[in-house]
N, C-alpha and C positions, 0 to 999 in steps of 0.2 A: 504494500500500500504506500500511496506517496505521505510523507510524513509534513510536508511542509507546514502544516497547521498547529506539528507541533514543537516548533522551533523557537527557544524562546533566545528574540533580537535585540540585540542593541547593536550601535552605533559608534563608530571612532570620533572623536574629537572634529574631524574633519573630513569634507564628502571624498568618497571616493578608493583606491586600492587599500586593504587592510590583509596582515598575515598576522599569524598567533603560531604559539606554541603551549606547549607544560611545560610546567618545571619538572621536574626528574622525579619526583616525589607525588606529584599530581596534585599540590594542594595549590599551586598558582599558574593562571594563564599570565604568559607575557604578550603585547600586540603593538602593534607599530603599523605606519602605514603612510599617507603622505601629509601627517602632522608635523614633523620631526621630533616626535614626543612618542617616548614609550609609558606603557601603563600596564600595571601589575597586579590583577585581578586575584582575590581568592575564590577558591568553589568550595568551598564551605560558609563561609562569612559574607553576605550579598553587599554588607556595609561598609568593606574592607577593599579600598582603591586605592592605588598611589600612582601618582603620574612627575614624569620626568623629564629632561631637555636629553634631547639626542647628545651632544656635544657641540662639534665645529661645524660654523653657519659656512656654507657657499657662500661660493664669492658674490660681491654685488647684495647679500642679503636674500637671496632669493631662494625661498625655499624649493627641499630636493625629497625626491621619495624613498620614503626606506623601503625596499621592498622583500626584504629578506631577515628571521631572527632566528636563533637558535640558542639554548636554556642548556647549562652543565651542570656538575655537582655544584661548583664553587662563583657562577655568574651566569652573566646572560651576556649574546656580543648579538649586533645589528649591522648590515650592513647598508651603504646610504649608496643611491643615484650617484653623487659626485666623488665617488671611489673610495671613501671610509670605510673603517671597519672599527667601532669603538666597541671596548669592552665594559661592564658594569658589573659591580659588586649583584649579592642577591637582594640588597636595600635600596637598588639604584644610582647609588652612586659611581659616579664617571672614574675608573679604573687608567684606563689607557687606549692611546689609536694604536689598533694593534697594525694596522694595515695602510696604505694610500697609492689608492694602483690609479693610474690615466685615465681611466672611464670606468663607467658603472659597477657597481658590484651585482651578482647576479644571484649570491648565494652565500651563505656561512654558516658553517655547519662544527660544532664542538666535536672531538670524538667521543666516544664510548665512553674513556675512563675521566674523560675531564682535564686532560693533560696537554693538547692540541687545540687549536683549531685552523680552520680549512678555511677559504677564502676564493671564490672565482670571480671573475671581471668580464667585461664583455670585448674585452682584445683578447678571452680562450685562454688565457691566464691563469692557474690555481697556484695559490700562495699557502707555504703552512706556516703557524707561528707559535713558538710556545707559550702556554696560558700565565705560565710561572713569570720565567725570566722575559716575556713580550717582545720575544729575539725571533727573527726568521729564519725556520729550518732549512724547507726546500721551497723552491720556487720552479716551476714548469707551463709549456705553451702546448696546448692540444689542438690542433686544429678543427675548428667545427664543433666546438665543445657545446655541451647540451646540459650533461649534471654529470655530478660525482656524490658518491656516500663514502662512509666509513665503513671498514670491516670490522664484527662487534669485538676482534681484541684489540683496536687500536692501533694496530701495524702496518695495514696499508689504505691505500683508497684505490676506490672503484670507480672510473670515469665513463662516460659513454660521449662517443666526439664520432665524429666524420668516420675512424678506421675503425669504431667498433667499439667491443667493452673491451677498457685496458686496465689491467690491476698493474698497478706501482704503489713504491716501498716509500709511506709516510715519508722516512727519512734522503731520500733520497729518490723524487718524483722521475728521475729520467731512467731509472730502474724499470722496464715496464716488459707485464706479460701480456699479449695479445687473445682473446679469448679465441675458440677454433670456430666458436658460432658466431657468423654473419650477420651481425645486426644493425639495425639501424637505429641512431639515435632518439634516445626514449627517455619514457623514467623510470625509476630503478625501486627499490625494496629488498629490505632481509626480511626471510622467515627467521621469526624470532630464535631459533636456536641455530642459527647460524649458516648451516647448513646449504641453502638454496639461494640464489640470489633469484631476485622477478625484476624483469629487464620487457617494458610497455613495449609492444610492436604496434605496427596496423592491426588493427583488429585481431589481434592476438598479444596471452601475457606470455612471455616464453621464461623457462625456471633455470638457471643456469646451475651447477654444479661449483661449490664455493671453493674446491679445489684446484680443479683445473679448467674452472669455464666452460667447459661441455655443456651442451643442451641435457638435460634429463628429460623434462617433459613440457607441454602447453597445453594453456587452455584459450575458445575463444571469448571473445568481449566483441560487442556490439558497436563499438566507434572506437576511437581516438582518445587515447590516455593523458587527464591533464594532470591530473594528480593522484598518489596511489601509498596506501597503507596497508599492512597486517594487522590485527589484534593482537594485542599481548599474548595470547594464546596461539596465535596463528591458526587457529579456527574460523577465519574470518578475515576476508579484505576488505577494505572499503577502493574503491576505484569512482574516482569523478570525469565525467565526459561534460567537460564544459559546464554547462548550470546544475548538470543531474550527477548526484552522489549516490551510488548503490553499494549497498554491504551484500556479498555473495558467502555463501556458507562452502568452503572448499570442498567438503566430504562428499557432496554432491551435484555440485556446481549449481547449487538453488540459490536464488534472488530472495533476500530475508525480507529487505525494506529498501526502500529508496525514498528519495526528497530533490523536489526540482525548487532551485533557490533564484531569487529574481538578478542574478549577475552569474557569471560565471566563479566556481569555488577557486580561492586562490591559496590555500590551505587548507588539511584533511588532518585531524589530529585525535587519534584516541587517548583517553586516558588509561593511565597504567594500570586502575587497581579497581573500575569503576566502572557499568556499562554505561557509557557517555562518551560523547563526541565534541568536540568543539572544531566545530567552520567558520572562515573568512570567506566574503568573496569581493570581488571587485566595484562594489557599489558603498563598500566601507561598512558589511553591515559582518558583527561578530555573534553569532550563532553557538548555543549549548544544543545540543541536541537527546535527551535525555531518553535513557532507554533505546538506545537505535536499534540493539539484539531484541526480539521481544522474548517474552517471558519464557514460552514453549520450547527455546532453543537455547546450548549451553550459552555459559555465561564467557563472553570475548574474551576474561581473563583470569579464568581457572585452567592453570597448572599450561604445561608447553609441553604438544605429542611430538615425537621424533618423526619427522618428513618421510611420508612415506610414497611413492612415485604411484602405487596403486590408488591414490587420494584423488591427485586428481591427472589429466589426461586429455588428449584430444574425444579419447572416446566417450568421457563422461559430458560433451556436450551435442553426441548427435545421437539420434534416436529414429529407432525404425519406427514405423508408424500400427504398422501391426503388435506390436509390442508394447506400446503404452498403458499405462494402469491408469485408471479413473481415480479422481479426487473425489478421497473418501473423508478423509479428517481434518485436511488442514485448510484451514482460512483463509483468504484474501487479508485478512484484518489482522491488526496488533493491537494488542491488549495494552493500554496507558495505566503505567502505575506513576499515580502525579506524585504517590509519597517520596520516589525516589529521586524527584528533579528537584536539579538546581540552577540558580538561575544566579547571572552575576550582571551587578547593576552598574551602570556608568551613571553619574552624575548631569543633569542639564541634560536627561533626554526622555521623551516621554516613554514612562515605561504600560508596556501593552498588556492588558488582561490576560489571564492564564487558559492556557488553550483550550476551546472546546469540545471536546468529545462528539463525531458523527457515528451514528449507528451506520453501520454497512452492512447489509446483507451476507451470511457466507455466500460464497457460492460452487456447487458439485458441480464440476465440469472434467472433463481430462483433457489433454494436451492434447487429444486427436482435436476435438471439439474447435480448443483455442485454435487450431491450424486452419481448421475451415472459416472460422469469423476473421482471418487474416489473409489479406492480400496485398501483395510487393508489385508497387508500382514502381517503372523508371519515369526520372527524369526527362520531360522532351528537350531539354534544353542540350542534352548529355548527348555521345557518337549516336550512330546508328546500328551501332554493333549489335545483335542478336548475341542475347546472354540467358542462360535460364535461371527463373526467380531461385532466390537464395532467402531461405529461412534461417534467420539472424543466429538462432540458437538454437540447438535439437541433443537430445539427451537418451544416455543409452541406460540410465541407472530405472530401475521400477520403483523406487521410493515415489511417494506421493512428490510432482511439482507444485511450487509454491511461483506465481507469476506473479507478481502484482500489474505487471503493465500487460498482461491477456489480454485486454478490453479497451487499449489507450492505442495511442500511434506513438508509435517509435520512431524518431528522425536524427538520424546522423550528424549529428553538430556540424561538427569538425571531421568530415570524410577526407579520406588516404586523395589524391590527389588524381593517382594514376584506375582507380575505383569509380564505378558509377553509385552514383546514390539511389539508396532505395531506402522505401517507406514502407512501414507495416499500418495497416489502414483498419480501423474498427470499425466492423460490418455492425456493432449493436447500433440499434437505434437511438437507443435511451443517450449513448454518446452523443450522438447527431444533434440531439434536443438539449442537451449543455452547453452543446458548441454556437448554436443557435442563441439561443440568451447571450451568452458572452459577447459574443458578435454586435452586438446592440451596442455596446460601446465602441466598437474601435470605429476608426476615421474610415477606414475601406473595409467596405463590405465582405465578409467569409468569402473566399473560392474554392471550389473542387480543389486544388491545387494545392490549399492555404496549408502552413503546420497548424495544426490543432495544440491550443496549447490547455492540456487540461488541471494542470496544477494553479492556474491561476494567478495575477499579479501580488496579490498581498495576504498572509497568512490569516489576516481576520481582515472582515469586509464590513463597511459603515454602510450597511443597507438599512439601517432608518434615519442615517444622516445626523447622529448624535455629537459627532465629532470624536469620538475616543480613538480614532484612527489618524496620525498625523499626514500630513501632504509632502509624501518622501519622493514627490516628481522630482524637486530640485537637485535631490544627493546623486540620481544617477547621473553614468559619463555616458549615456545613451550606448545602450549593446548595440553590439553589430552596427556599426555607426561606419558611413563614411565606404563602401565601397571601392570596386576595383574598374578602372576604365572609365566607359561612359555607358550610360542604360544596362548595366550587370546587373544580377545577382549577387547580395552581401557574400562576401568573402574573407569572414575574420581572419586573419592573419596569425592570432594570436594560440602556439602550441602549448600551452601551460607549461608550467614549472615554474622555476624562480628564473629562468634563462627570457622570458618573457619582456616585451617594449613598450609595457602598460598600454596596451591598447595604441598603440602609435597609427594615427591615420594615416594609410596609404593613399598617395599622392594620387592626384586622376590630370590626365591632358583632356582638354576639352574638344568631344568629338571621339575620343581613342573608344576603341572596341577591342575583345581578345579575339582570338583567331578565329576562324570560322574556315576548319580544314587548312588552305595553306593561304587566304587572304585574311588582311584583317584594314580596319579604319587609324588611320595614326593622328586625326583632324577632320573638324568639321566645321564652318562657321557660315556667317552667311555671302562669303566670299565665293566659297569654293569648299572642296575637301581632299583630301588623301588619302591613298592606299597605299598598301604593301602587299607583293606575292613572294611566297619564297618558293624557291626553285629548288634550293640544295643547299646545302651546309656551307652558309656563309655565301649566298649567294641570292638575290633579292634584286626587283625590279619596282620603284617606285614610282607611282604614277599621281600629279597634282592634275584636278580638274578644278574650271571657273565655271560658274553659271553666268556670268556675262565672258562671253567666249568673244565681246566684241572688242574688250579691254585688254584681254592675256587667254590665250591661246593656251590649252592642255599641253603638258609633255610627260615624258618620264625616263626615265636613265637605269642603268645596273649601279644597284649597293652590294659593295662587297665588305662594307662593315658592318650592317644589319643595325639602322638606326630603326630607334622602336619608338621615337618622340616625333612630333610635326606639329608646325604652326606655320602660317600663314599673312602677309598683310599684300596692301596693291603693291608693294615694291619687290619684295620675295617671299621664299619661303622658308624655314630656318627647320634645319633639323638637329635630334641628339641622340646618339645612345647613352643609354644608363649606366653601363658599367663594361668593359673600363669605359670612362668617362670619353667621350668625345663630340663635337660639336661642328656643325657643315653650315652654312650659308649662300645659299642659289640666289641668284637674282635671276627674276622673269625675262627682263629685257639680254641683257648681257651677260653670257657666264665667264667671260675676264674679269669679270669681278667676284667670283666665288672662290671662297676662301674654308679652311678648314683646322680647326687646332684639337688638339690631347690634352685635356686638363688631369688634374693628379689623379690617377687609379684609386688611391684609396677610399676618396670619395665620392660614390655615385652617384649623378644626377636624378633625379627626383621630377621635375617640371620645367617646361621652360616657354616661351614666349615674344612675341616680336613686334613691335611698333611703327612707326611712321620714320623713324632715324635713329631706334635703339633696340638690343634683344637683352633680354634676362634670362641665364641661370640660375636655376637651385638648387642644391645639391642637400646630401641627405647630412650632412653636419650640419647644418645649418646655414648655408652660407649663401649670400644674393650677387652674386658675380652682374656686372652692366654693361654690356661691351654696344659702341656704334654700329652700325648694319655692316657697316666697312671693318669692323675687327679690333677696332684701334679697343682698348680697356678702360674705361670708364669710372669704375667705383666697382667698392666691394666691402662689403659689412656684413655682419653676424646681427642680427637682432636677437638678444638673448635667448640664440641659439636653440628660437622655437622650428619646429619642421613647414617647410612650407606644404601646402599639402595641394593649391592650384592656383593658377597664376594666370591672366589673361590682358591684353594692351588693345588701346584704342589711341590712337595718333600717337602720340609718347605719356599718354597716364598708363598706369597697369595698376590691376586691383588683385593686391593677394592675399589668400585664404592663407592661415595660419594655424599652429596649434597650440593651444596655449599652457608652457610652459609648468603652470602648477596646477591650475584646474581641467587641465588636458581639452576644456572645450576650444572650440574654434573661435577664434579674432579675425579680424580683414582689416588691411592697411590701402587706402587707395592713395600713390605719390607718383611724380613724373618722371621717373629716370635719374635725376639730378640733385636727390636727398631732401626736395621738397615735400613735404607730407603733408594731403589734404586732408585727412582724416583717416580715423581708426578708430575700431571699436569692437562690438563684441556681433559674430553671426546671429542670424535673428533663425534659430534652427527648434525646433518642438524636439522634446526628450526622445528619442530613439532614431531620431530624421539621420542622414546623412547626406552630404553634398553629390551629385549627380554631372553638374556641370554648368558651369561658371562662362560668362560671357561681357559683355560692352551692347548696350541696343544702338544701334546706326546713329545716333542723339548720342551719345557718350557715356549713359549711366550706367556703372557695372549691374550685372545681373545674376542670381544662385536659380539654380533650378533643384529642387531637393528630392530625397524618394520617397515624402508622401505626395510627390507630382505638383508640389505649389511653388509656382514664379515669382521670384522674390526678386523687386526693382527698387533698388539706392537711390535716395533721394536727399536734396539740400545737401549733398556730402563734400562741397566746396565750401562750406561753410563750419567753418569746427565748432564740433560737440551737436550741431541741431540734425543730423544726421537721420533719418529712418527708414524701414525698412516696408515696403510697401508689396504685398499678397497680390499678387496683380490678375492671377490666374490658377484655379484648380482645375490643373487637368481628369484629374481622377470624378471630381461630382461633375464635369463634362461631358466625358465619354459614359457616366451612368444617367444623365439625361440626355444625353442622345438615344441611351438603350443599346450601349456598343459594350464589347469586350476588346478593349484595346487600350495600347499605352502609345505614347508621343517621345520620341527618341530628336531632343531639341537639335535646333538650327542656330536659332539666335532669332533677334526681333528687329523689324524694322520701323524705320524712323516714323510709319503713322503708329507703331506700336499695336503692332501683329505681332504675334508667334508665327514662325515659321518652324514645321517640325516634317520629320517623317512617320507615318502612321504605320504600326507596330500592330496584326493584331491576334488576335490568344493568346498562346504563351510567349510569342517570342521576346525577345531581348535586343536585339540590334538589327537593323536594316541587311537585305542581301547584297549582294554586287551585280552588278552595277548599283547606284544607289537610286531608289523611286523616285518621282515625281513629289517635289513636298508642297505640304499646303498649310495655308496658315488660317491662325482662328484671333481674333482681335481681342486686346485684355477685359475683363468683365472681373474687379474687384473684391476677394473672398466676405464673405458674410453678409451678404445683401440679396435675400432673395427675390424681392418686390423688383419688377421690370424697369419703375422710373425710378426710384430709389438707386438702384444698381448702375442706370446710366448716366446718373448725374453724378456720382461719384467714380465712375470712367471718366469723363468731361474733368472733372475737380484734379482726379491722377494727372491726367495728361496734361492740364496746365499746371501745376508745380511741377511737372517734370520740366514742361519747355522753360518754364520762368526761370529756372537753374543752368540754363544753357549760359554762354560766356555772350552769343547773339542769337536770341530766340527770333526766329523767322514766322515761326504761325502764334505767336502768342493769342495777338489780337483777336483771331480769329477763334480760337480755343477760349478765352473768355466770355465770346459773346454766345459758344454750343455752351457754356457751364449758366449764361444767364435764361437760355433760352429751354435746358431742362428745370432750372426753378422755377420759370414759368407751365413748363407742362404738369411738375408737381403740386402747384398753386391751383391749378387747373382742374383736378382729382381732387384736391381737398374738398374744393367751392363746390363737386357734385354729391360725391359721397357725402359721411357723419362728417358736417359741419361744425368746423372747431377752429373759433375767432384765434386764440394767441397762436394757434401753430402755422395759419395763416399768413399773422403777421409778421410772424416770424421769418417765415419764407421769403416775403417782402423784404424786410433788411438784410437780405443776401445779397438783394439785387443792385449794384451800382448805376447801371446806364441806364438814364432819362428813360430813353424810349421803351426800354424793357417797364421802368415803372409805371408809366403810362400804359404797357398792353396788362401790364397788374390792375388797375383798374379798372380795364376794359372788360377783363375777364370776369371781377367779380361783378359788373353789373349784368352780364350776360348770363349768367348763373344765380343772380336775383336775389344777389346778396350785396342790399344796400348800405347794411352796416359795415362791412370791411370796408365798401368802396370808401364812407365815410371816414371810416379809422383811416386808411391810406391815403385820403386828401391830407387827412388832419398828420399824418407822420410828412409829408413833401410841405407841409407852408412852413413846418416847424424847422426844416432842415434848410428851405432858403430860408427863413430866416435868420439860422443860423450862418449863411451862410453871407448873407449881407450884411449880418453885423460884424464878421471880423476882417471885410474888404472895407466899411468905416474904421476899423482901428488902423 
């Protein structure tokens, strides 16, 4: 059963990533996360808090995230973002920096006996240092490094990198023995008596032999391993796939409980002596999870069995179907003993009522049954390859199975890359009819297609609106946030462990697409677009087209460097590859002026950009390189070394998305090349949205397109600080009053402020090749459903947009359509329920003579004498206001 209702939450100090540990003894949680303040929880004493300063501030004052802690006999050590590693007494006081590596720390980890600790960085780095004398033993570089543990006597560590699992000698890291099993980097686990090591794969845990690395046996698993524990007992794993934590009982590869948590878990921690759990996850919310074994099964931490390879096996997870035994005893359900929770309080957070018990039905079904109410659908988005459905788990033991997700959908978080996704689909109805209610809230409507998400947003629900539920919109960093290309599918990036880039937004070119077989889009705009074919390995034919073919003429050329970036303006077209870094410049007219340079390898390009007489790169350190169309170097700055994430130019402004550096949400800077900044601020994005694709409208003002499909136009933004952020367009309640199944894969907008897009429709995701015919739909202003309502505030957009031009050409003409829908609203008031102040109101909208005059015309035509009267009486009062200060 999902346990999520009974998870009793608190909160860090500060929104967003949190990690925990025990103390060694299991009477205290330590937690850290991107406060720079640790805190020392007891679980005994709910009243018992201490909080602490990390140590040494970054430079500039800028807080950094700790994303890694780990608890010994004799302290606690943390590691920080900007390469620390401080130690602390068990009272919290600041010991020593045990560490100070060049970048990030990824992980630290005590040994076994409390005599070491271990240290890795994200230059693949592991450092050891003794806990005593605070001196460094061995220092070593793994290429590709992913994690390391300890071996439980303290002698050596375990790393898992690029060439596999390598054990080397604590004292001496360049010591190393190669494991013979083939693995790929994962994460790791001891069975508690030492014996086995569990080394995460694709969809399978493989158990290595602590000897000499050998496979012994495996079992499978359902996704992608992000984080992964034994029981004290080793009776029991716990394994997290992204937001879903499930404890599995080894003896027979049965699912005891699970719980899907609203962020992904960024820690999995049992207690040593106690059936409890305690989770982080990435939303900042820290989790007791009390009783997770339930009652009916041993207890996670009575006594440690010697590893037996008959335990567990490939074969205890497939099962003939002829051979299945019916559920005769055991429950869907767990049994809640609340005597046995506990709960640990944080100060200054509102603490949530103790969870409620739902009655659930048993239910007698067998495993054959479950197979029949499930069905594995692919992906349309995925090859076309013919694959036969694959049931996620099957099982050869005849003990009674215990499912708890029989009846749910099972979706793949985080799928193997080179793997098609499949979904296991619940034929109940009663499902259907939950998912339906739920649905009622979200912004887009359920699809066939949709994840069903049946655990729910929040562990207790204010369904009478009493308020005992706080508004915890604001702490998340929006999942799955921020996409890959242009009109994709989310594509978290993020592989758990402590090796993780806290959610780091992946960069998007505006217009780019992934491949589709051997073509793909590298640009789109409302210039023109580009493509790329690849022919062979290192070998590519790129082709730029114009929609005014009367201007510049299509070409295309052989790339034999495999540039995977493109931008566009009327003068050229700028290309780059990502890594190694390199950078090309065409000019349409002349290619004696095309030029090409090598910037440094180690840092790879991320975005890039091109204007009226300048191009921008960005590269993934952080860095805004400027160079003229012609080459020459410009400028180069770090702005606190936030990532850029998309970047696009209109004459020489450029407006860039950003990621912001402690709150990880996104900022935009819009400035002209030249270190002049017109403005910055914070993206105007809804909790879970990500950017989609960023542009300039033909008028100059940048533009986000997001993936809940709403066009978001910058406005006043030459004006600092008056800045806003203007809904101009929901394509999604569009295409559902049209009655269409289809998405808009943007163009850009022109200057009468149309959308031009290309129209997408069922599932796809990006346009075919050659690219369609596109069509455009004019902006219509979110939240206005009334027809004249709606058009007068299009009219209102459109002139603050032109009035912010530098020389507004249609102003004039755009304020006399905004006087002339107040009069068609004036005009519906005077028929419909008659209501004098809102009238009049409408009236003082109006500036121009003549409009006020058809304001009276109209309400005497609609036989409404008094307004007409009130509106003589407002015009003698204003000349005469207006006569008496041409007397002064």
């Amino acid at each position: 059963m999902d346990c999520a209702d009974r998870l009793l939450k608190k909160y860090a100090p500060f929104v967003g990533y949190a990690v925990a540990t025990y103390s060694h003894d299991g009477d205290h949680v330590y937690s850290c996360g991107i406060s720079e303040k640790l805190q020392k929880h007891s679980t005994t004493n709910r009243d018992e808090l201490k909080t602490f300063d990390y140590g040494p501030r970054a430079e500039g004052g800028r807080k950094q995230l700790l994303k890694t802690i780990s608890a010994g006999h004799h302290g606690v050590v943390a590691g920080c973002d900007d390469g620390t590693v401080c130690g602390f007494n068990t009272n919290g006081e600041l010991v020593s920096t045990l560490v100070r590596a060049p970048s990030g720390v990824t992980k630290v980890l005590f040994s076994p006996d409390g005599d070491l600790v271990a240290a890795s960085s994200k230059d693949d780095k592991i450092t050891i240092v003794d806990w005593a004398s605070k001196r460094k033993v061995s220092e070593a570089t793994f290429a590709g490094l992913h994690q390391f543990i300890w071996s439980l006597d303290s002698k050596n560590v375990f790393v898992s990198a690029d060439e596999g699992i390598v054990q080397v000698s604590a004292r001496d890291l360049t010591n190393k023995t190669l494991a013979d099993f083939a693995a790929t980097p994962g994460m790791m686990a001891w069975y508690p008596d030492g014996s086995v090591l569990a080394v995460a794969q694709a969809k399978q845990v493989v158990l290595l032999d602590s000897e000499d690395l050998s496979k012994r046996t495996s079992f499978n698993i359902p996704s992608k391993v992000t984080e992964m524990q034994f029981s004290p007992s080793g009776t029991y794993i716990a394994i997290a796939f992204g937001h879903i934590v499930e404890i599995w009982r080894l003896k027979d590869s049965n699912k005891v409980a699970f719980v899907k948590m609203d962020a992904k878990a960024s820690s999995v921690n049992w207690h040593p002596s106690r059936n409890e759990m305690f989770i982080t996850n990435e939303k900042g919310e820290l989790c007791t999870w009390p009783n997770p074994v339930p009652s009916k099964f041993t207890l996670p931490f009575e006594g440690v069995a010697p590893f037996d390879d008959d335990i567990v096996s490939d074969k205890n997870h497939y099962i003939e179907m002829e051979e299945t035994p019916m559920f005769n005893d055991v429950p869907d359900t767990q049994e809640l003993d609340l005597a046995d929770t506990q709960e640990i309080d944080i100060p200054d957070t509102q603490v949530m009522d103790e969870p409620q018990l739902n009655g659930i039905p048993n239910k007698q079904r067998s495993y054959t049954d479950e197979l029949q109410d499930t069905q594995v659908l692919e992906d349309p988005a995925e090859s076309d390859e013919e694959e036969e459905p694959v049931i996620s788990r099957k099982r050869k033991s005849k003990e009674p199975v215990d499912d708890p997700l029989a009846d749910t959908q099972i979706v793949n978080d985080e799928p193997d890359a080179s793997e098609k996704k499949r979904k296991r689909v619940s034929m109940d109805p009663s499902v259907d009819r939950m998912e339906k209610e739920k649905s009622k809230t979200k912004h887009k409507p359920l699809e066939e297609d949709d994840d069903i998400d049946l655990a729910g947003d929040m562990f207790v629900e204010d369904d009478d609106g009493a308020g005992y539920v706080p508004d915890l919109s604001h702490r998340g960093l929006g999942q799955n946030e921020y996409g890959n290309g242009h009109m994709e599918e989310e594509d978290d990036g993020h592989q758990g462990g402590y090796a993780m880039e806290f959610d780091e937004v992946r960069a998007i070119q505006p217009g780019a697409t992934e491949f589709r077989g051997t073509r793909r889009y590298l640009h789109a705009s409302y210039l023109g677009y580009i493509w790329t074919m690849k022919h062979a390995e290192n070998r590519y034919s790129v082709t730029s087209y114009f929609f005014d073919t009367g201007i510049h003429k299509g070409y295309h050329f052989t790339d034999h460097v495999g540039y995977d970036l493109g931008c566009m303006s009327r003068r050229a077209t700028f290309y780059a590859r990502t890594s190694p870094p390199s950078i090309f410049m065409r000019f349409h007219s002349s290619i004696s002026e095309n030029w090409s340079l090598d910037l440094d390898e180690t840092d790879p390009i991320r975005c890039i950009s091109v204007g009226k007489t300048k191009c921008v790169v960005c590269t993934e350190s952080g860095l805004i390189l400027t160079y003229s169309i012609f080459g020459v170097p410009l400028r180069v700055y770090r702005d606190a070394g936030e990532p850029t994430v998309a970047v696009t130019a209109h004459t020489d402004t450029f407006f860039m998305v950003r990621q912001d550096s402690f709150t990880h949400k996104l900022n935009f800077v819009v400035e002209n090349g030249e270190g002049h900044i017109f403005t910055r601020g914070k993206l105007s994005l809804p909790v879970g949205a990500h950017i989609k694709f960023v542009c300039f409208t033909q008028n100059g003002d940048p533009v986000v397109f997001d993936s809940d499909g709403i066009i978001l136009i910058l406005s006043r933004w030459k004006e600092e600080g008056q800045y806003r952020w203007i809904p101009a367009l929901d394509t999604v309640a569009m295409a559902k009053e049209h009655g269409r199944e289809e998405t808009y894969w943007p163009i850009g907008i022109d200057c009468d402020y149309n959308f031009h897009c290309v129209i997408l429709k069922g599932a796809a995701t990006q346009p075919p090749h050659p690219l369609p015919l596109t069509t455009d739909f004019p902006i219509k202003p979110v939240g206005e459903p009334r027809q004249l309502e709606s058009d007068y505030l299009k009219k209102s957009v459109m002139a603050e947009l032109e009035e912010g031009r530098d020389e507004p050409e249609n102003l004039g003409n755009l304020e006399i359509e905004v006087e002339k829908a107040l009069l068609r609203l004036l005009h519906a008031a005077c028929k419909s329920e008659f209501k004098l102040n809102k009238c009049l109101y409408i009236y003082r909208r109006l500036k121009n003579e003549e409009c006020k005059e058809a304001a009276v015309t109209i309400a005497l035509r609609c036989k409404r004498t008094i307004l007409a009267e009130k509106i003589n009486e407002l015009r003698e009062k204003d000349e005469a206001a207006k006569n008496g200060k041409r007397d002064d």
